[in-house]
N, C-alpha and C positions, 0 to 999 in steps of 0.2 A: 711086521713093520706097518705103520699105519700110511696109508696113501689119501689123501685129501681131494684128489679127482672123483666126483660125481659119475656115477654110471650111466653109462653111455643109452640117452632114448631110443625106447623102441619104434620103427620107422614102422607106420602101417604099411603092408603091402596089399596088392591088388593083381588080378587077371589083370592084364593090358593088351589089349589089340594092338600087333605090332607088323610091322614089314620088316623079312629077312630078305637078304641076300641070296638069291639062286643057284653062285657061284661056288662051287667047293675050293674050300681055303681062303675064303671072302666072311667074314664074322661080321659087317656092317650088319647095321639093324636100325631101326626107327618106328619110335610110337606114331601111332595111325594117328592121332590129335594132333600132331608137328608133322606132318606129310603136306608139302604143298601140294601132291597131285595123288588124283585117285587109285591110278596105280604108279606107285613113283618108281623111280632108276638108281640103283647101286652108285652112290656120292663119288665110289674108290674106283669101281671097275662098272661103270655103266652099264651094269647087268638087268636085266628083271629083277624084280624082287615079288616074295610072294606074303602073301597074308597069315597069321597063326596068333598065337598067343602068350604070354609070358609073365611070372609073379615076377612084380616089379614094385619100387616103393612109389603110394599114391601122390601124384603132381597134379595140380590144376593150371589148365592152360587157360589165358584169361579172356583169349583171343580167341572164338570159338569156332568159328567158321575157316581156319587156313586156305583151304582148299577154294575157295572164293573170292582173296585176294587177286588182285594182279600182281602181275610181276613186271619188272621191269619200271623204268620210267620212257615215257613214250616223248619223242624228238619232233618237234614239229619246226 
C-alpha cells in the first residue's frame, strides 16, 4: 500500500550537560543552558541535584547567560 507521509527527519543529537535529580524515584532533569542557578534544586522534590551528561537532540537557547538573570520583580 502506498503511504504518502514524508519520513520523519533525523533530529541531530548531542552530549548535553544536564542536572539530575539526586532523589531515587525522582527522574526530573534539566539542561545546564536552562538552569537558572549554578547548582539548582529538584522543581518536584526540592532535592540536590547533580551534574552529568546526556544524548539529547541539539536546541539553541537564545538567551545565553540564564544564570545571570534576576529573578523576581523587585517592590518598591
Amino acid at each position: 500500500m502506498y503511504n504518502r507521509k514524508k519520513p520523519a527527519e533525523e533530529v541531530p543529537e548531542e552530549n548535553t550537560k544536564v542536572w539530575t535529580c539526586e532523589t531515587e524515584g525522582c527522574n526530573s532533569w534539566m539542561r545546564d543552558n536552562f538552569a537558572f542557578d549554578h547548582v539548582p534544586n529538584c522543581t518536584f522534590c526540592h532535592a540536590p541535584m547533580v551534574s552529568g551528561m546526556k544524548m539529547l537532540p541539539a536546541l539553541v537557547n537564545t538567551n545565553h547567560d540564564m544564570k545571570s538573570l534576576k529573578k523576581g520583580t523587585a517592590i518598591t
